[in-house]
C-alpha positions, 0 to 999 in steps of 0.5 A, a space after each residue: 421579426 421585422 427587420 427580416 421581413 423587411 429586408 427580404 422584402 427589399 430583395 423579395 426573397 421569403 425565408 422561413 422564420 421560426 414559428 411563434 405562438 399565436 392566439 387564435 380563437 379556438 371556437 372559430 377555428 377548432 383545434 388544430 394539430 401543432 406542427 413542427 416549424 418547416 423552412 420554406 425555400 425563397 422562390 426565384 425573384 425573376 432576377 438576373 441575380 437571384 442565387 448571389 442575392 439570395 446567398 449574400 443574405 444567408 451569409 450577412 445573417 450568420 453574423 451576430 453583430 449585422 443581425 443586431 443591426 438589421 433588428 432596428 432597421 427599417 425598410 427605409 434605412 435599408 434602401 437608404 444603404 445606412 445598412 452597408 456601413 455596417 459591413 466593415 464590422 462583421 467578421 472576419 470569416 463572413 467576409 472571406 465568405 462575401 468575397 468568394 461570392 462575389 468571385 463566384 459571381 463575377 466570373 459567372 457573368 464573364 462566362 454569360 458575356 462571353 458565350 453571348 460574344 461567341 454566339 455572335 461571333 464577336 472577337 476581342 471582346 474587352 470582358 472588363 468593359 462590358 461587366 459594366 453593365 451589370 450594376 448590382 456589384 462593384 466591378 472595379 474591385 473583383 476581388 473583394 466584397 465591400 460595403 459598395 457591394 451592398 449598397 448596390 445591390 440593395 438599391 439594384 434589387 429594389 429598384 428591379 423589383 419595383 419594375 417588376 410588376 410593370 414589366 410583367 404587364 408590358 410582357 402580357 401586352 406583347 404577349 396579347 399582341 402576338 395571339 392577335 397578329 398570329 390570329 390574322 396572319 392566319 385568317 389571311 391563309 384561308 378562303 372567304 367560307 373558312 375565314 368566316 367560320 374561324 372568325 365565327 368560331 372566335 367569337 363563340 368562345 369569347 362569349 363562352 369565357 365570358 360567361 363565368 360566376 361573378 367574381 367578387 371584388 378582390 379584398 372586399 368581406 365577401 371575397 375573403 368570406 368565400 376563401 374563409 369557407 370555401 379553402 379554410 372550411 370554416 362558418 362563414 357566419 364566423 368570419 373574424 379578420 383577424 384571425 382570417 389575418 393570421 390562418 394566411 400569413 403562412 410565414 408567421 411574420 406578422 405581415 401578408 406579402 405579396 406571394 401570400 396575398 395572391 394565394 388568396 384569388 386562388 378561388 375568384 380565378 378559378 371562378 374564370 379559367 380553367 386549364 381544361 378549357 379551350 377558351 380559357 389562357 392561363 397566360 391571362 389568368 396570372 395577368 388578372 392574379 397580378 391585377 388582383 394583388 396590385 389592387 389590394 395592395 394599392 388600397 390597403 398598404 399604407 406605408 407602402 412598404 409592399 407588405 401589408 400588416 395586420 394593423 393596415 388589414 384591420 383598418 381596411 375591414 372597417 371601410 366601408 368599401 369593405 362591405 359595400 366595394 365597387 364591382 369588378 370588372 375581369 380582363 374580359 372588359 379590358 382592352 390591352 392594347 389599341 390598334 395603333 399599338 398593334 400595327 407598330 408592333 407588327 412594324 417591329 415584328 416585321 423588322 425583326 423578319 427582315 433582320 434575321 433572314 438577313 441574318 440567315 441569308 448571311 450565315 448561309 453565304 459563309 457555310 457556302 464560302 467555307 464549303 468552297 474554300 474546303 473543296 478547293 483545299 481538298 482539290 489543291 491536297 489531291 493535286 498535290 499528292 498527284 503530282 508527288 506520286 509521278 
């Protein structure tokens, strides 16, 4: 149904929907055996706030009345929060249990504040204070779960989620970064003849990743036709979008989300890394999976609701990009980052050095001063009872 797919959109959360007929044609992809409807558990957003998000939802979908409400709403009624003025009518019980959650909740992230205050050796921290920091429930009222509650976290999880993606590549450039400061600290400890072979031996497996098949271009009719063969094990002469549309929204919801789109690249990665290979980073291989899927997305999702219907796929397949796309050019011919990024990274490595053997230097002091204060109270306890004995 739409309105849970739009929802758990929002919140990037997939959760099994029953499944529902579909009229596929038999002569292009046999008799398939029915199965029974499984549940498929949600994967973790990568949220600070996945498990109550994700409960949250569980509990708003047990009452009759949101649920109605939630059928007619769209993505942008969701995010608008006309959703959350609806809370005040579920029931009694749904709210007792929204209640709880977010007592749960909240005494998780004091337990997170405190720990991280106790590592620092922090004391008197104000808990009340520092709750403010986390934005996606309403920490005046701890006690209960109100329609600002929902607001928030809607608008939380949308607006994180919606960085997500452009986290992930900041985290793959530092990522890049580090292999290639680490690479030439290195090179620094060797002599002249072994720095040559290593910067020898570096090239060599450049070359070696680079030399890979060509990969198709991600969406385009030849890339599909090769999933359609190659992981469905149908006629490529048989190839129908629309039935392709169907074999992988594996959710039967009537919409391809991101998680399913990049199960479709499987097959153009592998083309690329292998994880038996030297030469080849997985790290990188999730950073092109990424690429793949903002891309298709960008060209097909029209409504830029991040899902994509079959309406849009169809409509897609009768570009003529489709047919005829551009080539495409893999992580091997990108430049992740310039070398004025990587010495002010270095800066900031350096800093950070700098920082924690201070740091250590300090802790060291204390354990010595402690040590000291120790030893002079066990000499002062032997004094004593010396001089208790005569």
């Amino acid at each position: 149904m739409r309105w849970r797919t739009l929802l758990l959109q929002v919140t990037s959360l997939l959760v099994a929907l029953e499944a529902v007929p579909i009229d596929i044609d038999k002569t292009k992809v046999g008799n398939p055996e029915p199965v029974e409807s499984a549940k498929i558990d949600p994967p973790d957003t990568g949220l600070y706030y996945n498990e109550y998000l994700r409960q949250v939802i569980d509990v708003l979908e047990t009452d009759n009345h949101f649920r109605e409400k939630l059928q007619k709403a769209d993505i942008e009624e969701i995010k608008s929060g006309k959703l959350s003025k609806e809370l005040d009518l579920v029931s009694h019980h749904v709210r007792t249990k929204l209640d709880e959650l977010k007592r749960q909740e909240i005494s998780r992230l004091r337990m997170l504040i405190k720990a991280k205050s106790d590592s620092l050796q922090d004391m008197g921290v104000d808990h009340q204070v520092l709750l403010k920091q986390f934005d996606h429930l309403n920490h005046k009222n701890p006690e209960k779960f109100e329609s600002t509650d929902l607001d928030m976290l809607i608008i939380s999880a949308t607006n994180d989620l919606e960085n997500y993606d452009k986290t992930r590549h900041e985290e793959f450039k530092k990522y890049e970064m580090m292999k290639e400061h680490e690479r030439r600290e290195y090179l620094k400890t060797l002599d002249e003849d072994k720095r040559k072979a290593e910067e020898l031996k570096y090239e060599e497996m450049k070359k070696k990743h680079e030399n890979h098949p060509k990969v198709n271009h991600p969406g385009s009719k030849d890339q599909l036709k090769e999933v359609w063969e190659e992981a469905d094990g149908l006629d490529p002469n048989d190839f129908d979008p629309k039935t392709f549309f169907i074999l992988h929204d594996l959710n039967s919801d009537g919409y391809l989300d991101e998680q399913e789109l990049e199960a479709l690249f499987t097959k153009e990665l592998e083309k690329v890394y292998d994880p038996r290979n030297e030469e080849d980073d997985m790290v990188e291989m999730e950073e092109e999976r990424l690429r793949m899927r903002e891309h298709v997305v960008n060209e097909v999702d029209t409504n830029k609701d991040r899902l994509v219907s079959l309406e849009e796929f169809i409509k897609a397949t009768e570009k003529k990009e489709f047919v005829e796309p551009d080539s495409w050019e893999t992580l091997d011919h990108q430049q992740f980052f310039t070398e004025e990024e990587l010495q002010e990274y270095e800066t900031l490595l350096s800093l950070q050095e700098k920082q924690l053997k201070k740091k250590a230097e300090d802790l060291q002091k204390q354990k010595e001063e402690l040590q000291r204060q120790q030893d002079q109270l066990e000499a002062q306890k032997k004094e004593y009872h010396q001089k208790h004995r005569v």
